[in-house]
Rosetta silent file (secondary structure, phi, psi, omega in degrees, C-alpha in Angstrom):
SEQUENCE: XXXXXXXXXXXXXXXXXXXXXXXXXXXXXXXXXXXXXXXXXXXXXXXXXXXXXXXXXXXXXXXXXXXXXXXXXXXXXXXXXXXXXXXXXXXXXXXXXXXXXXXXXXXXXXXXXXXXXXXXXXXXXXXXXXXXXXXXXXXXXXXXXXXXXXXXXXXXXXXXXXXXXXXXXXXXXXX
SCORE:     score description
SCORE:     0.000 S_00000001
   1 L     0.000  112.455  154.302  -30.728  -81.973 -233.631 S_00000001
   2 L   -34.016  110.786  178.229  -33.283  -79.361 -232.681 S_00000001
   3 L   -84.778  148.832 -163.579  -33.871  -79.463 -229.017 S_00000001
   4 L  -114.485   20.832  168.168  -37.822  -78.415 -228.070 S_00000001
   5 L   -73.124 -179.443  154.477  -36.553  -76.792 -224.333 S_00000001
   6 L  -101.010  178.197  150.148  -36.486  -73.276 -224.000 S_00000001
   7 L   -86.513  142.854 -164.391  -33.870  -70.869 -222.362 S_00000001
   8 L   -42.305  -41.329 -152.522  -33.789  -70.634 -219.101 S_00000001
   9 L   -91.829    2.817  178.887  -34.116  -67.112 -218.441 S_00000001
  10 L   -86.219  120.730 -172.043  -37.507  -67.139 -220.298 S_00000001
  11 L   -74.439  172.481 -172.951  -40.444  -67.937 -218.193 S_00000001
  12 L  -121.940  136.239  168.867  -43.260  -70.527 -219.657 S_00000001
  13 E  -140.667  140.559 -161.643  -46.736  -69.381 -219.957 S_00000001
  14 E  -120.676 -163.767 -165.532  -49.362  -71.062 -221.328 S_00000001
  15 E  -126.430  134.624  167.982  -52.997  -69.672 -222.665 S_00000001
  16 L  -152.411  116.378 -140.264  -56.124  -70.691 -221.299 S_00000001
  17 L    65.359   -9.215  169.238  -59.526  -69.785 -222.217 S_00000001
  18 L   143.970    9.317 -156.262  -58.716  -67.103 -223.460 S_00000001
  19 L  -152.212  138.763 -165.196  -56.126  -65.723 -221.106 S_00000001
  20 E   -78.854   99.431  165.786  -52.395  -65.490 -220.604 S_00000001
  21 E  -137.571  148.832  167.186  -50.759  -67.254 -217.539 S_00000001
  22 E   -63.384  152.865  134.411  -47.367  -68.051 -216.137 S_00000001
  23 L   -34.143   34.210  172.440  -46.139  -71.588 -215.417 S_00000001
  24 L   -38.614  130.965 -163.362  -45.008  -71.270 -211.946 S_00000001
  25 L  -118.797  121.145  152.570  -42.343  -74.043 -210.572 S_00000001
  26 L   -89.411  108.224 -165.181  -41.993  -75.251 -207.121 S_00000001
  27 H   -71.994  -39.159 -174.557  -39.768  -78.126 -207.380 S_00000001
  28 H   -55.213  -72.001  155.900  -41.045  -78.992 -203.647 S_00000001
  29 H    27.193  -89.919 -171.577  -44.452  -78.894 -204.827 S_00000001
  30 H   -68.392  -33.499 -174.787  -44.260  -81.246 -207.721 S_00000001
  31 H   -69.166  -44.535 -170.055  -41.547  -83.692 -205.933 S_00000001
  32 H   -84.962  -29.337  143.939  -44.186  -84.310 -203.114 S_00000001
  33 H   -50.805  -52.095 -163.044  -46.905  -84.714 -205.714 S_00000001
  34 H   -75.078   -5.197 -178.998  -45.286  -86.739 -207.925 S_00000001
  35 H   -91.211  -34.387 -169.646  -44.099  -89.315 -204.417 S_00000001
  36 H   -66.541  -44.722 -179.738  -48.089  -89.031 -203.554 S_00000001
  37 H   -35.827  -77.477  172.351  -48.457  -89.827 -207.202 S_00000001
  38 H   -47.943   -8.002  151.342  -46.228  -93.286 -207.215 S_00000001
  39 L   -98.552    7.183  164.867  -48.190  -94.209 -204.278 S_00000001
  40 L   108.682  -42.959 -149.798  -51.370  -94.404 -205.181 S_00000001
  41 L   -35.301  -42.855 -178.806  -53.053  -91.379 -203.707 S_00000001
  42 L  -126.348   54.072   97.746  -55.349  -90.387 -206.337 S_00000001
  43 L   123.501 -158.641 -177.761  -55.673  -94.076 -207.266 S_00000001
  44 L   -92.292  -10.866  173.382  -54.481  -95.941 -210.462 S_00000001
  45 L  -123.831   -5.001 -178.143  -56.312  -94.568 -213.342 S_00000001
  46 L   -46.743  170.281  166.562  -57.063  -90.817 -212.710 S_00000001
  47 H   -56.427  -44.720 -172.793  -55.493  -88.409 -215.187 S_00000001
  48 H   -62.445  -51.023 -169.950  -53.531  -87.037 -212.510 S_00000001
  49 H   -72.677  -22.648 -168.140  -51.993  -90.436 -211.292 S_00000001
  50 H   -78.001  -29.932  176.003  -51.288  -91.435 -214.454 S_00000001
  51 H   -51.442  -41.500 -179.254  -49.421  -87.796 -215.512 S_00000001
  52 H   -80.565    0.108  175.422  -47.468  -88.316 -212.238 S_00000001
  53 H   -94.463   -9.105 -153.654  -46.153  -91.592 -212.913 S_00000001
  54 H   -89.349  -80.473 -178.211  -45.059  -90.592 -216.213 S_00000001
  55 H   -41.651 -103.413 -158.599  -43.446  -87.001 -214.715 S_00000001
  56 H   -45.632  -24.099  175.516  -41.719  -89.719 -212.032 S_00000001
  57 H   -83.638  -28.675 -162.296  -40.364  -92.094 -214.728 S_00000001
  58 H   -85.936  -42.614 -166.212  -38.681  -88.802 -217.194 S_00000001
  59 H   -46.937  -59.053 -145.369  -37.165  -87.507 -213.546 S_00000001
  60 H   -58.109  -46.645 -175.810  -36.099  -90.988 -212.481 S_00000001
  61 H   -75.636  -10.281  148.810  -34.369  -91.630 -215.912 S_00000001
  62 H   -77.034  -21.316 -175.620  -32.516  -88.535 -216.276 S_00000001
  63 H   -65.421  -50.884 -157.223  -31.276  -89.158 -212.764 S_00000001
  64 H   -84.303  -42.687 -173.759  -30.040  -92.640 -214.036 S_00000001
  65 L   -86.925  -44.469 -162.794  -29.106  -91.199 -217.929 S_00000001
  66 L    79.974  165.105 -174.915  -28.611  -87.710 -218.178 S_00000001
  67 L   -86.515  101.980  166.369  -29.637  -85.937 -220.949 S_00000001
  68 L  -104.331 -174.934  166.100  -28.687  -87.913 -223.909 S_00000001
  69 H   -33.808  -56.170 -159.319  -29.659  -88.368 -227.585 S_00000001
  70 H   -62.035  -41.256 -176.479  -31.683  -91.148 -226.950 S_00000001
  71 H   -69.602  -76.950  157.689  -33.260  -89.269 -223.889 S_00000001
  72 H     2.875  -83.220 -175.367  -33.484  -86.375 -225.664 S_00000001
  73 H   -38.138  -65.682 -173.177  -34.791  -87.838 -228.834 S_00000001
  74 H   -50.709  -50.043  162.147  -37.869  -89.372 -226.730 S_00000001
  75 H   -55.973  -86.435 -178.030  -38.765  -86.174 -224.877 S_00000001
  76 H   -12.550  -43.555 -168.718  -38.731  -84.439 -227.947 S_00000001
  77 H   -81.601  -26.912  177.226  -41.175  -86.922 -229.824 S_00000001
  78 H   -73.361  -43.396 -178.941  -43.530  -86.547 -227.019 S_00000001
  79 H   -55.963   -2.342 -162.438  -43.175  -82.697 -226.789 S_00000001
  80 H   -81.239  -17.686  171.444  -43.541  -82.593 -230.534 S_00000001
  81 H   -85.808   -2.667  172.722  -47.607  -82.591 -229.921 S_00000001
  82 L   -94.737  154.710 -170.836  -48.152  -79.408 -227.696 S_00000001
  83 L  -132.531  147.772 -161.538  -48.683  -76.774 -229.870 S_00000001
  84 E  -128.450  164.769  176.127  -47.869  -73.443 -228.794 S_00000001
  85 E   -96.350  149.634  178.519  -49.091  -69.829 -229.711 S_00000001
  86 E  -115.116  135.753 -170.746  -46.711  -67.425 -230.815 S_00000001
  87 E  -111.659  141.463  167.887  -47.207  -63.636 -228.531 S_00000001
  88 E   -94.841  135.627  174.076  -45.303  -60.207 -229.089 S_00000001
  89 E  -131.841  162.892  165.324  -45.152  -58.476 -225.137 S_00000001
  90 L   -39.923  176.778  170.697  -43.490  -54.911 -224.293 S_00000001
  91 H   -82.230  -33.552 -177.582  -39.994  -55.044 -223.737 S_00000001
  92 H   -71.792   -3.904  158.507  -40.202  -54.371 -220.336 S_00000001
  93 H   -36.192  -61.798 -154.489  -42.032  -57.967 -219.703 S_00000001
  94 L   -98.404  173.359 -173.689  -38.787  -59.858 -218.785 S_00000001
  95 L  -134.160   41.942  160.784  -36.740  -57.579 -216.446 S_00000001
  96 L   -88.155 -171.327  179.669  -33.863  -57.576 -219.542 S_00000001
  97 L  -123.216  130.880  153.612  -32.559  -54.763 -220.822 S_00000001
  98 L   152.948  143.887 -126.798  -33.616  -53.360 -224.318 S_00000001
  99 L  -104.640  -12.197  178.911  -36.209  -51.594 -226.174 S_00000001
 100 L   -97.133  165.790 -169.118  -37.756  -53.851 -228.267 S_00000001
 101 L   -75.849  141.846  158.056  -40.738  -55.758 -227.835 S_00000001
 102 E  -103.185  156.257  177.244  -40.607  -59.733 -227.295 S_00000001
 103 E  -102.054  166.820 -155.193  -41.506  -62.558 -229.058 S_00000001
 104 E  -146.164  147.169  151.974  -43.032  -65.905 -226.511 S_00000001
 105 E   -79.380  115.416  161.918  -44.351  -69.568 -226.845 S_00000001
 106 E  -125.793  118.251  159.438  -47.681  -70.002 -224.827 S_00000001
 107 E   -69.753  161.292 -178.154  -48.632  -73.283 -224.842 S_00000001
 108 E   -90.409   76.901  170.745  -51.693  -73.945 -225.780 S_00000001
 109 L   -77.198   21.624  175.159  -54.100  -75.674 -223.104 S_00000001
 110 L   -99.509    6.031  157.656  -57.177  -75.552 -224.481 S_00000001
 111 L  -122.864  128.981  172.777  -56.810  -78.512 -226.276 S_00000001
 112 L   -25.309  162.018  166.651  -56.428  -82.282 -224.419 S_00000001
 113 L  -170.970  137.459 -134.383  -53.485  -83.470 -224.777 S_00000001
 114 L   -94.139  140.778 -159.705  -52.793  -87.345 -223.922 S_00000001
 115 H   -56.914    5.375 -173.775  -50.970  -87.441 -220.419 S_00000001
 116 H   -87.313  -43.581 -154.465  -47.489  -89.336 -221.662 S_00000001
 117 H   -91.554  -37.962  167.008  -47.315  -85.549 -223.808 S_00000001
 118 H   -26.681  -88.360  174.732  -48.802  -83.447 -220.566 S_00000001
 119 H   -46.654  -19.104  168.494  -45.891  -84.866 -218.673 S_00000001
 120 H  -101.118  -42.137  110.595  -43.101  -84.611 -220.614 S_00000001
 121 H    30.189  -72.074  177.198  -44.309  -80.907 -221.093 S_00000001
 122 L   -87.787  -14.748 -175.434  -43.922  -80.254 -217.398 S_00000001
 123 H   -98.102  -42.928 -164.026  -40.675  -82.137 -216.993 S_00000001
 124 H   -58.660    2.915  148.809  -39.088  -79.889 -220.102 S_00000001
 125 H   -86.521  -11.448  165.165  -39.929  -77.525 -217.692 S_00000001
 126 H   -84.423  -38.697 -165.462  -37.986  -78.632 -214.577 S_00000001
 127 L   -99.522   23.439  164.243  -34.785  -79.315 -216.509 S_00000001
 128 L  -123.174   14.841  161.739  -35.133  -75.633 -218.310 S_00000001
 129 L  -111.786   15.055 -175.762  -35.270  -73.891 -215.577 S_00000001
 130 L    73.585   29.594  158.850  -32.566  -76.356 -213.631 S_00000001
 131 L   -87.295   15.970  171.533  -34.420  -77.443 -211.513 S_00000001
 132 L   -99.514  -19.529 -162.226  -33.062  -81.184 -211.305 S_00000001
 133 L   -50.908  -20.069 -162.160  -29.842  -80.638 -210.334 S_00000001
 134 L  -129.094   23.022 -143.681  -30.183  -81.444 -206.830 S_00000001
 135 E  -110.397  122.023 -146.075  -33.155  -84.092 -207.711 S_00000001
 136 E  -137.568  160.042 -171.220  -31.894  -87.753 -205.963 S_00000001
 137 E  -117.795  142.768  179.166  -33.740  -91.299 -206.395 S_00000001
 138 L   -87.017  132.137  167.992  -33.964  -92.632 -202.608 S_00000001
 139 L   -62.007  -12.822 -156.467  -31.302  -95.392 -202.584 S_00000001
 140 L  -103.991  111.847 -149.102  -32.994  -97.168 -199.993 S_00000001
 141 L   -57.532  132.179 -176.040  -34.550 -100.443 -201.329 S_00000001
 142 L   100.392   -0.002  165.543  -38.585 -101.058 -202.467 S_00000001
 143 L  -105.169  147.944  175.206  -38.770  -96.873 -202.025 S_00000001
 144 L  -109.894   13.683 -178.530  -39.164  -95.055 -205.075 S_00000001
 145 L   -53.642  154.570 -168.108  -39.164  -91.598 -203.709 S_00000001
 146 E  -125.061  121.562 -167.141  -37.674  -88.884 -205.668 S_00000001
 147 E  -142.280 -176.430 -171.931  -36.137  -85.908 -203.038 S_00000001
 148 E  -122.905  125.980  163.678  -34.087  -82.907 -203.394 S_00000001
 149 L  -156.219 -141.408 -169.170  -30.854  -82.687 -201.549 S_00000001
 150 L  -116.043 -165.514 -153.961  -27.234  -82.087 -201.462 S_00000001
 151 L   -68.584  -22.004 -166.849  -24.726  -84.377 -203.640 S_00000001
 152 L  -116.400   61.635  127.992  -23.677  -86.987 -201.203 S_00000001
 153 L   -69.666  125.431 -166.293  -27.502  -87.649 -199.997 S_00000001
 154 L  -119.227    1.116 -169.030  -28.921  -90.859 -200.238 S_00000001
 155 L  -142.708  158.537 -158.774  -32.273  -91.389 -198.748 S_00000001
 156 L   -95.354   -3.071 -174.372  -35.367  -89.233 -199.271 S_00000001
 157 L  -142.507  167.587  158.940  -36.153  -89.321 -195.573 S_00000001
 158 H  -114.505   46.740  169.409  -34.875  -90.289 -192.351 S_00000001
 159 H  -108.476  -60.362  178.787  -36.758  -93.090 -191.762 S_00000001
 160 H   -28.726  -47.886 -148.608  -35.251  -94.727 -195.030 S_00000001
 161 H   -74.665  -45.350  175.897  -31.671  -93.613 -193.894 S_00000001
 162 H   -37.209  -62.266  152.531  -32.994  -95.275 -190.484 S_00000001
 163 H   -22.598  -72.776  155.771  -34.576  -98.407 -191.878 S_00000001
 164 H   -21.269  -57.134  158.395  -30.942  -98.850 -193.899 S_00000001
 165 H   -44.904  -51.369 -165.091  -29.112  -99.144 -190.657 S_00000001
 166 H   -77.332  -42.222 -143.301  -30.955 -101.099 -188.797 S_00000001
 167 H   -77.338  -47.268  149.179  -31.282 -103.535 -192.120 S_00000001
 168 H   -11.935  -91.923 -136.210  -27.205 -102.901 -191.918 S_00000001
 169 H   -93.570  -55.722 -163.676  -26.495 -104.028 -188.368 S_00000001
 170 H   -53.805  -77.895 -150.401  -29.014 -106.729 -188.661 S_00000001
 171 H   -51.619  -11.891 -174.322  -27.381 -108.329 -191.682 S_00000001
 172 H  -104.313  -59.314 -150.101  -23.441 -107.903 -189.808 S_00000001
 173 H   -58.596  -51.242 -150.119  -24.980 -108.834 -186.459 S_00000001
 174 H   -88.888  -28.574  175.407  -26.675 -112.371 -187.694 S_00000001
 175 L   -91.730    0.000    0.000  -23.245 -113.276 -189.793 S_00000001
């Protein structure tokens, strides 16, 4: 099976209007958007909220799946609709070593593109540059926050891990 990520060490740039830009990723960035997102913030039907619930369901279910066929398979059919440009740059773009010139994918954003494909788009771009690895579901129940931490973390805040405790002690205390 073809896979539609890239390699990692290649940055993503897409073309717009007429002009060549990188994809920069701040994993905080997007994690605190996409928690504003699942909350309503920029309400229930903007473009935005809907891209960010989308971008919050492919995290949450890689968290819970991993990347399998099936997973795979699905990103892929949505990614199968951005259409990309193909660019030749110096060699000296990339900070590799070697004399020839490269060739690049720029997506193309100067055409719509319907936000279920938008969003899977931007998540093939968190898990190609590895940026999930440290990307946690908060455990703590009725939150759906998504946080970054280290492997045995369980709550995206500590008012969850707080909440948990008390919720704890209550439930041993009254039996």
């Amino acid at each position: 099976m073809n896979k539609a990520l890239h390699k990692p060490e290649k940055a993503f740039l897409y073309e717009k209007d007429g002009k060549v830009y990188p994809e920069e990723v701040c994993i905080e960035e997007i994690i605190a958007a996409v928690n504003r997102g699942i909350k309503g913030e920029w309400g229930d039907t903007t473009p935005e909220a809907i891209i960010l619930r989308k971008l919050h369901e492919w995290i949450c279910r890689y968290i819970e799946e991993g990347a399998t066929e099936d997973f795979l398979s699905d990103l892929n059919s949505d990614l199968h609709h951005v259409q990309y440009f193909n660019y030749v740059v110096p060699s000296d773009f990339y900070s590799s070593q070697g004399e020839e010139p490269h060739c690049l994918y720029v997506a193309n954003l100067n055409i719509p593109y319907t936000h279920e494909t938008f969003a899977a788009k931007e998540f093939s771009r968190l898990i190609t540059y590895g940026k999930l690895n440290r990307i946690k579901r908060c455990q703590f129940p009725g939150c759906e926050n998504i946080f970054e931490g280290p492997p045995n973390a369980k709550w995206c805040s500590k008012t969850c891990g707080s909440k948990y405790r008390v919720r704890k002690k209550r439930r041993l205390d009254s039996s």
